[in-house]
LOPA-912842 format. One record per residue (C-alpha): residue in one letter; y, z, x. Coordinates in steps of 0.02 Angstrom, whole numbers, padded with zeros to 5 digits, always signed. Last residue first. Example, Ala and Ser with C-alpha at 12.3 -4.5 7.8 and 13.67 -1.06 7.14 Angstrom:
BEGIN
s-00053+00357+00684a-00225+00390+00615
This chain:
BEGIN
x+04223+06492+01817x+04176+06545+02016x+04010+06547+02082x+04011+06630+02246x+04159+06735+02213x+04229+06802+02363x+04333+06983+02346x+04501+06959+02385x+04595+07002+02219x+04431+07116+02159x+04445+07241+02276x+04649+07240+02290x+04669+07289+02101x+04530+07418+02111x+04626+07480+02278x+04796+07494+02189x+04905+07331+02242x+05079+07364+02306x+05074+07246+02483x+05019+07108+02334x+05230+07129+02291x+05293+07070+02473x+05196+06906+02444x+05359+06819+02443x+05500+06919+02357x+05540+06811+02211x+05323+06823+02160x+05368+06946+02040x+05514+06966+01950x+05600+06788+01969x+05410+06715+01911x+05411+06820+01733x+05388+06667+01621x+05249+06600+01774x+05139+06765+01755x+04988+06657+01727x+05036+06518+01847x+05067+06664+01969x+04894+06748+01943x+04792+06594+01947x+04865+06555+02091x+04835+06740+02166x+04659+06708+02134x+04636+06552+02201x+04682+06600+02351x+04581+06761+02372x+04437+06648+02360x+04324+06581+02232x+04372+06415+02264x+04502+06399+02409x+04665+06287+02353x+04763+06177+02438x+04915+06111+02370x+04935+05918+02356x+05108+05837+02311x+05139+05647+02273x+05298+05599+02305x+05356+05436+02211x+05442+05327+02300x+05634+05274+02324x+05680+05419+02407x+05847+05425+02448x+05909+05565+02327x+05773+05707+02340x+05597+05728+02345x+05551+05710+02521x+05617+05866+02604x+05606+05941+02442x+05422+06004+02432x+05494+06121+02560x+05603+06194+02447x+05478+06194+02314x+05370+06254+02437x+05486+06426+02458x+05545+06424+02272x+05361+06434+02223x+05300+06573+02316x+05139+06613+02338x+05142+06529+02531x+04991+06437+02521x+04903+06344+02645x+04890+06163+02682x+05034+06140+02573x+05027+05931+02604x+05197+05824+02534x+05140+05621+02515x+05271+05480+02517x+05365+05520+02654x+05503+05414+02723x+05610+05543+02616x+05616+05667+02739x+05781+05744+02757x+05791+05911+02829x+05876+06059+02795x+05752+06187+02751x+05538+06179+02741x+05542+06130+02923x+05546+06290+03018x+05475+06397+02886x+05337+06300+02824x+05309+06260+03022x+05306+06065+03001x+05176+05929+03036x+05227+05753+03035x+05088+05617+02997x+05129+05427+02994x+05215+05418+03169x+05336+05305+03210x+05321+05123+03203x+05446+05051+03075x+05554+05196+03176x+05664+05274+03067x+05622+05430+02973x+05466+05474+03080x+05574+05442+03218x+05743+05519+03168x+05664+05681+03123x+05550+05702+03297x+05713+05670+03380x+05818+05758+03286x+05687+05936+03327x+05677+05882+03513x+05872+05895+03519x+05891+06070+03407x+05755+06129+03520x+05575+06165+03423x+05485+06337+03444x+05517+06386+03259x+05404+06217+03223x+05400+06051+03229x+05228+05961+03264x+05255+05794+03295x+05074+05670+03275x+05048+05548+03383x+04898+05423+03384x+04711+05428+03419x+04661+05452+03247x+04544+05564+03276x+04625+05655+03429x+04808+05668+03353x+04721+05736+03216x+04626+05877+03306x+04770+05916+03427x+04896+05930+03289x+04797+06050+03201x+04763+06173+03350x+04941+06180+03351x+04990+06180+03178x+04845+06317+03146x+04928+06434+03292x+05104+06415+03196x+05054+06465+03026x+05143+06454+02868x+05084+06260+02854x+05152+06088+02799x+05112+05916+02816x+05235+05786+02777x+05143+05605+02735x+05180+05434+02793x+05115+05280+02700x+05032+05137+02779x+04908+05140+02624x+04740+05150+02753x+04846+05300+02837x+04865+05395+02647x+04678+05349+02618x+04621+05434+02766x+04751+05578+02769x+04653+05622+02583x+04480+05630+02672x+04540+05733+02833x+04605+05846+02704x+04450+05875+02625x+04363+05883+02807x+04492+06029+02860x+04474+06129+02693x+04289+06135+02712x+04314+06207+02891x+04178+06220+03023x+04135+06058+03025x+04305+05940+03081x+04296+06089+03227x+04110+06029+03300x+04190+05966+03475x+04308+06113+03463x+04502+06114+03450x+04574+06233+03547x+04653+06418+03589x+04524+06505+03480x+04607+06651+03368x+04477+06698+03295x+04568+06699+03101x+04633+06542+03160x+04447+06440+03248x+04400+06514+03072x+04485+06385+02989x+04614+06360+02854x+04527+06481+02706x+04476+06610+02852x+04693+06594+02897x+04710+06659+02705x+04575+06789+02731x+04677+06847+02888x+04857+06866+02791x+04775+06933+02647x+04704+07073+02772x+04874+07093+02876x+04976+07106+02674x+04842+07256+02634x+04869+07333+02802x+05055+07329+02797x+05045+07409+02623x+04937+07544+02671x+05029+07615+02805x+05138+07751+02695x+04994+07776+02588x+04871+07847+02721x+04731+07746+02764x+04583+07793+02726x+04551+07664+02572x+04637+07527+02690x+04489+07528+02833x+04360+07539+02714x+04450+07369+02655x+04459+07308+02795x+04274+07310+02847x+04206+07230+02692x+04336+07112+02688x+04334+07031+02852x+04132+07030+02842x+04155+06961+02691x+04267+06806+02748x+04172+06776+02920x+03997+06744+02821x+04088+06616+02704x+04204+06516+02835x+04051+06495+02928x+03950+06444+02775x+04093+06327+02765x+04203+06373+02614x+04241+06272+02458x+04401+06165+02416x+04502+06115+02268x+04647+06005+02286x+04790+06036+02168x+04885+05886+02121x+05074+05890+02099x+05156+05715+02048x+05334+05698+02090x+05433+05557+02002x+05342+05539+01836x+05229+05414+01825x+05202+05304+01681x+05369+05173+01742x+05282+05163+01916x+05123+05092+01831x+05159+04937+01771x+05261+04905+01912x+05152+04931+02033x+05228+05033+02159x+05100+05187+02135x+04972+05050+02147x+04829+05007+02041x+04660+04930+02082x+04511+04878+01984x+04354+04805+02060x+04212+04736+01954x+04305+04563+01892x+04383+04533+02070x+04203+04543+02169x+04160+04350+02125x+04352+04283+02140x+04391+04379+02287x+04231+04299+02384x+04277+04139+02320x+04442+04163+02400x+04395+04233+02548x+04301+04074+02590x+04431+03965+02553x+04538+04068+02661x+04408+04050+02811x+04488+04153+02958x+04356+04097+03087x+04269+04278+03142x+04312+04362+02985x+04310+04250+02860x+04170+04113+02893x+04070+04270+02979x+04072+04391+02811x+04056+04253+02684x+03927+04136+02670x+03836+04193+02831x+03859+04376+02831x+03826+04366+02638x+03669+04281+02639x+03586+04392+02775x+03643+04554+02642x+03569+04484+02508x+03664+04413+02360x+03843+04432+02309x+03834+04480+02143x+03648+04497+02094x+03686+04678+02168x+03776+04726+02039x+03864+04938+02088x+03749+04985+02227x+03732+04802+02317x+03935+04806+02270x+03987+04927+02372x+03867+04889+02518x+03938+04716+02512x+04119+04759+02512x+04097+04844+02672x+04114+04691+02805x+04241+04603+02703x+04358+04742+02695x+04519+04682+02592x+04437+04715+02396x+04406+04905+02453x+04585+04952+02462x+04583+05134+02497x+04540+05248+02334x+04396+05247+02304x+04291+05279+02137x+04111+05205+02094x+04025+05173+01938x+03847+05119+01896x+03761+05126+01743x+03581+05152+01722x+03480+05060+01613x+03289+05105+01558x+03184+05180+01669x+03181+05132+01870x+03355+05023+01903x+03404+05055+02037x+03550+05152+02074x+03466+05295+02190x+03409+05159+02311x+03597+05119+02334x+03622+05308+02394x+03484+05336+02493x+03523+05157+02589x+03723+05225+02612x+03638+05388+02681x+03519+05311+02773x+03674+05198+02875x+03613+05030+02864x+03745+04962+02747x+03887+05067+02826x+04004+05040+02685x+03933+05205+02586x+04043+05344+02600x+04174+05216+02545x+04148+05276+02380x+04236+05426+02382x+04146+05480+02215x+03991+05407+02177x+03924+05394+01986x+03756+05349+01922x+03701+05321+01757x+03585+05383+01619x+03469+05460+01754x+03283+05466+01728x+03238+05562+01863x+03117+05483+01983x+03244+05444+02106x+03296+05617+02126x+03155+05702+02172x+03107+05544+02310x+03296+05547+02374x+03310+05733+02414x+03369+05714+02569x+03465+05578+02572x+03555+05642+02396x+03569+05798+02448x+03700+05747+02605x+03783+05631+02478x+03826+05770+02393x+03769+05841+02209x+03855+05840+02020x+03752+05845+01866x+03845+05794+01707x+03774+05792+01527x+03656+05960+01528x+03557+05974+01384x+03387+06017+01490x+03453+05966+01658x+03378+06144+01734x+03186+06116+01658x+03199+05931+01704x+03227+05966+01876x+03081+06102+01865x+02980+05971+01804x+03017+05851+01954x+03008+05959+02090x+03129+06042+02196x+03255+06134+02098x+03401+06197+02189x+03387+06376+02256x+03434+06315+02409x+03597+06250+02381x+03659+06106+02258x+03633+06016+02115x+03766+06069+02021x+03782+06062+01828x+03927+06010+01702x+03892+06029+01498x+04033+05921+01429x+04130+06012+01295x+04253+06091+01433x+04320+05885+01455x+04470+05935+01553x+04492+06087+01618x+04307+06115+01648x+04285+05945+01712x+04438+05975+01838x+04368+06122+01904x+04194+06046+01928x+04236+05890+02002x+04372+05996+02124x+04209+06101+02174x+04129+05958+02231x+04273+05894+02314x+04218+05958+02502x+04025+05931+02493x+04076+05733+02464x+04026+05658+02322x+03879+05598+02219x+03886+05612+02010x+03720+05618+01906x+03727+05564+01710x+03631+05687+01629x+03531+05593+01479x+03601+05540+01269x+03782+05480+01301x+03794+05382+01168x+03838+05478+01054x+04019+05417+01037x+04093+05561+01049x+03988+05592+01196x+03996+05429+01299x+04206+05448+01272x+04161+05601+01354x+04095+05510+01500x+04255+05419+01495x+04377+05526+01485x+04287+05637+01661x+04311+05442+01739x+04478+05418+01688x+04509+05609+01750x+04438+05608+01913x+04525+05431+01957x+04701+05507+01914x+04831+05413+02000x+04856+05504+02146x+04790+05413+02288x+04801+05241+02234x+04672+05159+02092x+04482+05079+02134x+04389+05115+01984x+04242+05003+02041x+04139+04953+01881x+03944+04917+01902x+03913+04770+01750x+03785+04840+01574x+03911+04726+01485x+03968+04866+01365x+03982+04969+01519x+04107+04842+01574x+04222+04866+01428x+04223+05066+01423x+04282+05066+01632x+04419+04931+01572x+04463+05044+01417x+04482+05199+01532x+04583+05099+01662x+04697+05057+01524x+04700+05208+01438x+04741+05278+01639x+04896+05150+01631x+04962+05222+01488x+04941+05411+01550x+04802+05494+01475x+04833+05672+01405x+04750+05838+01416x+04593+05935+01353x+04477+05774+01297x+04370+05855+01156x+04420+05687+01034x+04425+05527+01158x+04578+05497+01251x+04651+05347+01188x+04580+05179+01251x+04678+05025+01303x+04619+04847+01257x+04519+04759+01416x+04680+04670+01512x+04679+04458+01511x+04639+04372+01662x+04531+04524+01714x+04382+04397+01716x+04301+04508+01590x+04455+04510+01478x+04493+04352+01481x+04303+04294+01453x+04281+04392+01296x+04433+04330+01226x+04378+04161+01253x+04193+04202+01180x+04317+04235+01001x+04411+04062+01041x+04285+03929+01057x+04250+03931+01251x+04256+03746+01343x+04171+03765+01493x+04188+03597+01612x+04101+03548+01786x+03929+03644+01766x+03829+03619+01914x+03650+03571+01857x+03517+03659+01959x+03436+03735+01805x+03643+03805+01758x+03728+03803+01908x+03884+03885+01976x+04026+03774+02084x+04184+03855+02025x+04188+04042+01988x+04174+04164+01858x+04149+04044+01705x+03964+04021+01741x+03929+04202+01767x+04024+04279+01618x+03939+04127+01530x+03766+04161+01583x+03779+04332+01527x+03816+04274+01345x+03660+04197+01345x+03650+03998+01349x+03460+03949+01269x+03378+03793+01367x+03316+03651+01301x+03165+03641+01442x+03167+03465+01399x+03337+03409+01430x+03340+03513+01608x+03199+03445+01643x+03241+03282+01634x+03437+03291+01689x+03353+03367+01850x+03231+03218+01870x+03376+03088+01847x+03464+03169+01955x+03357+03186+02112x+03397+03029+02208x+03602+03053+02172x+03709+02940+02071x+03882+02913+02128x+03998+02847+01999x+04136+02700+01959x+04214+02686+01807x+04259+02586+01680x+04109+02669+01544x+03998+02672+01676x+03978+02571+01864x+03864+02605+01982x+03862+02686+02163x+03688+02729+02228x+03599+02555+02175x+03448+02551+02096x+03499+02496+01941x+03364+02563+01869x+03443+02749+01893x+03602+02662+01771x+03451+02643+01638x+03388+02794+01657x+03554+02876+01655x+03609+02787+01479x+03462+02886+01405x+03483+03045+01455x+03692+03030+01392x+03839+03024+01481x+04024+03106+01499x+04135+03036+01642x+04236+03163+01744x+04147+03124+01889x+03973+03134+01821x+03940+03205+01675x+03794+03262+01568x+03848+03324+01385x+03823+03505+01305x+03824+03615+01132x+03814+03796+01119x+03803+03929+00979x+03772+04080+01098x+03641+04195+01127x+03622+04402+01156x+03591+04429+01330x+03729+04541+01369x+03785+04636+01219x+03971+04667+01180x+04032+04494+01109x+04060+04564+00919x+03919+04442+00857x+03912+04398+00681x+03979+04221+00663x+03904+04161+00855x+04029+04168+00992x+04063+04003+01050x+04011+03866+01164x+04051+03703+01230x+03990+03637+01395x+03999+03487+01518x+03858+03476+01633x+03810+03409+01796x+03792+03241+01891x+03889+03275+02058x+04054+03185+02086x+04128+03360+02004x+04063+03464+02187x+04187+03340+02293x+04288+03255+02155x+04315+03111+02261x+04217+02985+02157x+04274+02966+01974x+04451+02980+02065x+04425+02819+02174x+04435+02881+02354x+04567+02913+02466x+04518+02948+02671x+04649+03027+02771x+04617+03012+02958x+04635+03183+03062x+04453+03179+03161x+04405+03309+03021x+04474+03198+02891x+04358+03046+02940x+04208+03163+02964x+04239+03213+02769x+04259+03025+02738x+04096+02995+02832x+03985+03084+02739x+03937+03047+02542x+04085+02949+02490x+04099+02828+02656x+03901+02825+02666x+03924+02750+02493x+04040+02615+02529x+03923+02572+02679x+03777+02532+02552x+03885+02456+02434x+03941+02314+02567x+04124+02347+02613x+04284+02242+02645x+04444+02252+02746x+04622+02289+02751x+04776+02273+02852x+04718+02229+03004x+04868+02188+03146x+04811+02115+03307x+04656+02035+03205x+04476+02093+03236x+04496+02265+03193x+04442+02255+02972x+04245+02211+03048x+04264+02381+03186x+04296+02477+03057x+04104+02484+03010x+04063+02612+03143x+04135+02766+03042x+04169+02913+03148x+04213+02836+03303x+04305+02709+03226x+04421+02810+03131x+04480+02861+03300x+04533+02694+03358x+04606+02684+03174x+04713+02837+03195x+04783+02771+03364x+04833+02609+03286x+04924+02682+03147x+05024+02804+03266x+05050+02640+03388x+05115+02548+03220x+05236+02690+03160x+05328+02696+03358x+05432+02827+03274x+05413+02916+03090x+05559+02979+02997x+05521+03098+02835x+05641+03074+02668x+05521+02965+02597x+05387+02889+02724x+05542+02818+02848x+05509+02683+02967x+05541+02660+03152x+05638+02523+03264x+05472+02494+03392x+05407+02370+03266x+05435+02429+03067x+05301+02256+03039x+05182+02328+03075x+05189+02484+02999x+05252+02412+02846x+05091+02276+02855x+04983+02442+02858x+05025+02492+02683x+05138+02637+02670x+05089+02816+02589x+05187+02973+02540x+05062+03053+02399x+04981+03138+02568x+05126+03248+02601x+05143+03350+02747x+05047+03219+02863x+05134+03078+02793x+05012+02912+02777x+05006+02743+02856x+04875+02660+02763x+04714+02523+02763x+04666+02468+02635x+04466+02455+02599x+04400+02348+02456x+04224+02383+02407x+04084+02219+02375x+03987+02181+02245x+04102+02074+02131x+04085+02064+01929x+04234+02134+01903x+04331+02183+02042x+04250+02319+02170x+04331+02469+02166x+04458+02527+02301x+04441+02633+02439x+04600+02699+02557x+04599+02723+02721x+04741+02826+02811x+04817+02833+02974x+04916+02961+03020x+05105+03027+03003x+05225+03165+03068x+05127+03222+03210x+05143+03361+03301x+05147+03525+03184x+05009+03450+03114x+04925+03408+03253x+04900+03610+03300x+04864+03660+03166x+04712+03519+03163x+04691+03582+03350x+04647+03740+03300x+04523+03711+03131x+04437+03610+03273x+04420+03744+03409x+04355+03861+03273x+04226+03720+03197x+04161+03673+03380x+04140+03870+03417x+04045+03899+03295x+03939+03759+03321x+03910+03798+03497x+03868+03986+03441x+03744+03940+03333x+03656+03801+03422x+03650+03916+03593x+03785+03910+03726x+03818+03873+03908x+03998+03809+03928x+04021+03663+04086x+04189+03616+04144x+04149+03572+04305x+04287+03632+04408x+04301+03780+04305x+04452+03881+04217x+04416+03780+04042x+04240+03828+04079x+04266+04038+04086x+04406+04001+03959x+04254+03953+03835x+04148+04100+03887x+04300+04190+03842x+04319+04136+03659x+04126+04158+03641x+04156+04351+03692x+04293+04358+03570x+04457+04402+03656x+04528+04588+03672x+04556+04557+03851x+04547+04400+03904x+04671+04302+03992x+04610+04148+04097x+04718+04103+04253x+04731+03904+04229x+04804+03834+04383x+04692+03714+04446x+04617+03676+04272x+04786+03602+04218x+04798+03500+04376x+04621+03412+04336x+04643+03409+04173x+04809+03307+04193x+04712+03181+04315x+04589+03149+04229x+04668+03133+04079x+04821+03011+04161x+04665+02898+04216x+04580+02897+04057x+04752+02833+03994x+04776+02692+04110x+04595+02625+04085x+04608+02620+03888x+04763+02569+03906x+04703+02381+03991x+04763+02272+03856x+04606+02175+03856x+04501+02272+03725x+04624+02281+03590x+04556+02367+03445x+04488+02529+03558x+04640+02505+03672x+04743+02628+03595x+04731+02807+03543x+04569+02916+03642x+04457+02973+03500x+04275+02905+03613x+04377+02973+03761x+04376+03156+03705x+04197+03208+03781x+04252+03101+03923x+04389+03213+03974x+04272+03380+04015x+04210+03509+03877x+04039+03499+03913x+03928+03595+03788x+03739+03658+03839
């Protein structure tokens, strides 16, 4: 139980705590009273959205007895939020405090000097000794170019509080106007150990001598030199180092040897080499076995040592690295403080890498070498797919890619892996896991792997065959759309993690995502359990170190060290970065392959096979309006059979039935997370409505929908919002032939063909709303495109037939209406397993 009345606050009140007989002490527990008693009168607690310990704590600032019911935990939770409040608070307030300052004892003397300080809050190297305060009087003082008022009633305030904290103040108050005082070695050290972090808290500065206010550095640890032995290129973890150390303490180097003899002392602070230093009851013990174990320092241990402040080496913090300059390179580039050297694209690659994706390529190459899980986190757009495809067949030209390596995504961009692989890296020998003729047992897995170097399978698979897969022996593990796995007790993310274990041998781990994966605390530990798991513990540990410091109290020192452990496994690039801006050209078209629903699949055949008996009877004269009504249909199958059925709204399961519908729901994700906007268009008016209701529903926010139905008015409005308002909507969909003329969009970003009009002047046109003068972005274009499908097909056939473009596809689709029947059979015809 916590009671948050006035006498909780009285031990800090200012005055009369050094001058018993003034009588303030009773005048200003009166004025508390009775202030808290009118404030609590008419205190009308607000509290939606608040933290439920937030509003248990208005529940007793609103009653008359002021009473809070908590546990341990939540009591101290709320005592460190409350304080890290009112010390924003103050400091907005108050332009000075009260400050103590230690000295060292004089040669040959025992006891600690203590001055006593007035010292600017906004700049602790602004200090006056107390006689200044006391002698300022009621006129003031200045500390530099800041005023203070009443200096010696701010002094004496800090110093009633002081006393609260640290009892021995009370000796340097016996005069009217203390100036300093003096310490027995025993209290000194209480002041270095744990009352000068009280002291702070309660808002009094406390300076130590610098050999003892190093916080973690006032510890005995070690000071280290290493280097890169002769032969070593720096690539293998494990391997040793030529090494050399020291103890310190402080910032003051010491041998086994002189410790002893400082531990006989028996005294916690001593004196060495001119200055003074805290010895702890256990050092001498942990410099002992530390000295005779004579460790070996691994090239591992330095990538951990030098990754963030505070780590230990057999319980010794280590307080300096000095690298000789080969490990130093090393280190750079590990710690990202220095980029990994770019790497070409390896010999078979069909294409070419981009600066920035050698880069990315080279980073992915240089933590393999380390055997450390690499997060290729880049923007929408910048090529993931292919830095990661360039990299496995850097693996092959290098031989050293020697077992399948097995790639999770999504059911939706399976098909994309496998398109892009066989445009891109053709020598590597790509296989899916997938369907129900899969293999289930291990020797029949082996059987279908033989000499295969990529196997690609969904997270779905993954869960459920778990036990088959885990006893593979994988070379590494891949997972696309990485944020599949935040939840950490979701099966699928615990499938998934389980998978990249290590079992035989060593498997990498990589994962790609593209939203901003270093600024969610509460998923970045299921990322990097599957990708290092040493790195941030288990999960318990991280919800206290890190999670609940920065997300419930807003710890920045926290975050920090959180930052600075994940930073050297996550890489992220921005399309404004610019580093990369300069590699991209200004419109970027990607072509996002999808599959079909096994709704989508059974309603596409039956639409062919009865159409086209349908089309062969038919006499010639009504054939071509037949043939463009069945391409017409299969194209609305591709969107969503809720089209082709014409269904009036969007059903519970509608995200389901359409492949093309969850990849886009996937892309719009990552586009949202960026704060970008993105123009959506289709050719069909029914599928922008039914659209529009499903993503105004999942992301609970509007969406415009303009189409040939539009006013002039309503059609302005929708322009000037998305164009102008900083909080209009994100997503616009447009009627291709509505919207795709004489309209400026350039708040977009991101240009969607949800379906395919087959001719390129008419979405280049529309492509144009955004690209064009006033956009100062670059627009990243996605056409959708069915695999195996009619849609694909007539891609293919216009990037063929590109050189003749004006003759054929300049009327629309107008030309397919022509198609003999052997032409038309095999144009919409559904491939199951398309090249």
């Amino acid at each position: 139980m916590t009671r948050l009345r006035p006498e909780a606050m009285r031990a800090a009140n200012p005055v009369a705590c050094c001058r018993p007989r003034s009588g303030r002490l009773r005048v200003a527990t009166l004025l508390e009273d009775l202030l808290d008693a009118q404030l609590r009168k008419g205190f009308d607690p607000a509290q939606e959205g608040l933290d439920p310990l937030l509003c248990a704590w208005e529940d007793a600032l609103s009653s008359e007895t002021g009473v809070i019911n908590l546990n341990d935990e939540d009591a101290e939770r709320l005592a460190t939020a409350s304080h890290h409040w009112r010390e924003g608070v103050a400091g907005n307030v108050a332009p000075a405090r009260a400050c103590l300052e230690l000295a060292t004892p004089a040669e040959g003397e025992d006891l600690w000097p203590l001055r006593f300080f007035l010292q600017a809050e906004s700049d602790p190297t602004l200090k006056l000794p107390a006689s200044a305060a006391w002698a300022a009087g009621p006129r003031g003082l200045q500390l530099g170019e800041i005023p203070v008022e009443h200096p010696s009633e701010v002094l004496l305030e800090g110093m009633g509080r002081a006393l609260t904290v640290f009892a021995p103040i009370e000796r340097g108050l016996e005069s009217a106007t203390p100036e300093a005082m003096q310490l027995t070695p025993a209290e000194a050290f209480v002041l270095v150990r744990t009352a000068a972090r009280q002291l702070r808290d309660v808002g009094v500065g406390v300076d130590l001598p610098p050999s003892l206010s190093g916080g973690l550095a006032s510890r005995l640890g070690l000071a280290i030199k290493a280097e890169l032995p002769e032969r070593s290129r720096g690539f293998t973890l494990g391997e040793s180092l030529d090494w050399s150390w020291e103890l310190m303490i402080g910032g003051v180097t010491l041998t086994l040897r002189e410790l002893e003899r400082l531990s006989g002392k028996r005294s916690p602070l001593v004196r060495h080499k001119g200055a003074w230093i805290e010895l702890r009851p256990n050092d001498l013990k942990n410099a002992e076995r530390f000295c005779s174990a004579n460790p070996e320092l691994s090239l591992d241990d330095a990538l951990r040592l030098t990754a963030t402040e505070g780590d230990t080496l057999m319980r010794l913090p280590v307080h300096a690295f000095d690298a000789g300059p080969r490990l130093q390179a090393v280190l750079e580039q590990y710690h990202q403080q220095k980029s990994p050297d770019p790497l070409p694209a390896p010999e078979g690659f069909c294409g070419q890498l981009r600066p920035y994706q050698e880069r990315g390529l080279g980073w992915l190459a240089f933590l393999h070498r380390f055997d450390q899980g690499a997060c290729l986190a880049d923007d929408m757009g910048l090529g993931k797919t292919i830095q990661l495809l360039a990299f496995l067949q850097h693996l092959k030209v290098e031989q050293e890619l020697k077992k399948p390596v097995l790639l999770v995504a999504p059911t939706s961009v399976l098909t994309n892996w496998k398109r892009e692989a066989a445009a891109f890296t053709p020598e590597l020998n790509v296989h899916e896991h997938y369907g129900p003729r899969r293999p289930t047992t291990l020797a029949a897995l082996k059987k279908a792997l033989k000499d295969v170097d990529l196997v690609l399978t969904s997270y779905g698979l993954v869960q459920r065959d778990i036990d088959l897969l885990e006893s593979f022996d994988w070379q590494g593990t891949v997972i696309d759309e990485a944020q599949a796995i935040k939840n950490p007790s979701a099966k699928q993310s615990q499938a998934t993690r389980d998978l990249a274990r290590t079992r035989k041998g060593t498997r990498f781990r990589i994962a790609l995502t593209g939203t901003p994966v270093e600024n969610r605390v509460s998923e970045l530990w299921a990322l990097m359990d599957f990708l290092n798991p040493r790195v941030l513990g288990e999960e318990e540990f991280f919800r206290q170190r890190y999670r609940m410091p920065i997300e419930r109290y807003g710890d920045m020192s926290s975050l920090r060290d959180l930052k600075s452990r994940v930073g050297p496994f996550i890489l992220r690039r921005l399309k404004t970065d610019k580093a990369i801006i300069s590699d991209l050209p200004e419109k970027v078209e990607l072509s996002e392959w999808v599959g079909l629903s096994k709704e989508q699949k059974s309603l596409y055949a039956k639409t062919v096979e009865d159409t086209l008996d349908a089309i062969a009877r038919a006499p010639r004269g009504k054939r071509h309006g037949q043939v463009l009504g069945l391409l017409t249909r299969l194209k609305q199958i591709c969107n969503h059979p809720a089209l082709a059925l014409k269904e009036k709204e969007a059903s519970e399961d509608f995200l389901q039935r359409s492949a093309k519908l969850q990849r886009l729901e996937q892309i719009l994700e990552e586009v949202i997370e960026a704060g970008d906007r993105a123009l959506l268009f289709t050719q069909f008016a029914e599928w922008g409505t039914l659209l529009r209701e499903y993503l105004q529903r999942r992301w609970r926010s509007e969406v415009p929908f303009l189409s040939g139905s539009t006013s002039k008015t309503e059609r302005q409005a929708m322009v000037d919002r998305f164009q102008e308002d900083p909080r209009g909507p994100q997503l616009f969909l447009l009627s291709l032939k509505a919207g795709g003329v004489g309209l400026n969009l350039t708040r977009a970003s991101h240009v969607f063909h949800i379906d395919r009009w087959w001719n390129p002047a008419v979405e280049n046109q529309a492509t144009d709303r955004a690209y064009r003068i006033g956009q100062n972005n670059r627009v990243m274009v996605h056409k959708f495109i069915t695999s195996g499908s009619v849609e694909e097909k007539i891609d293919r056939m216009i990037r063929e037939k590109s050189r003749l473009a004006e003759d054929i596809v300049g009327s629309g689709e107008e030309w397919l209406g022509g198609l003999e029947m052997g032409q038309l059979k095999e144009l919409v015809s559904l491939e199951d397993n398309p090249s």
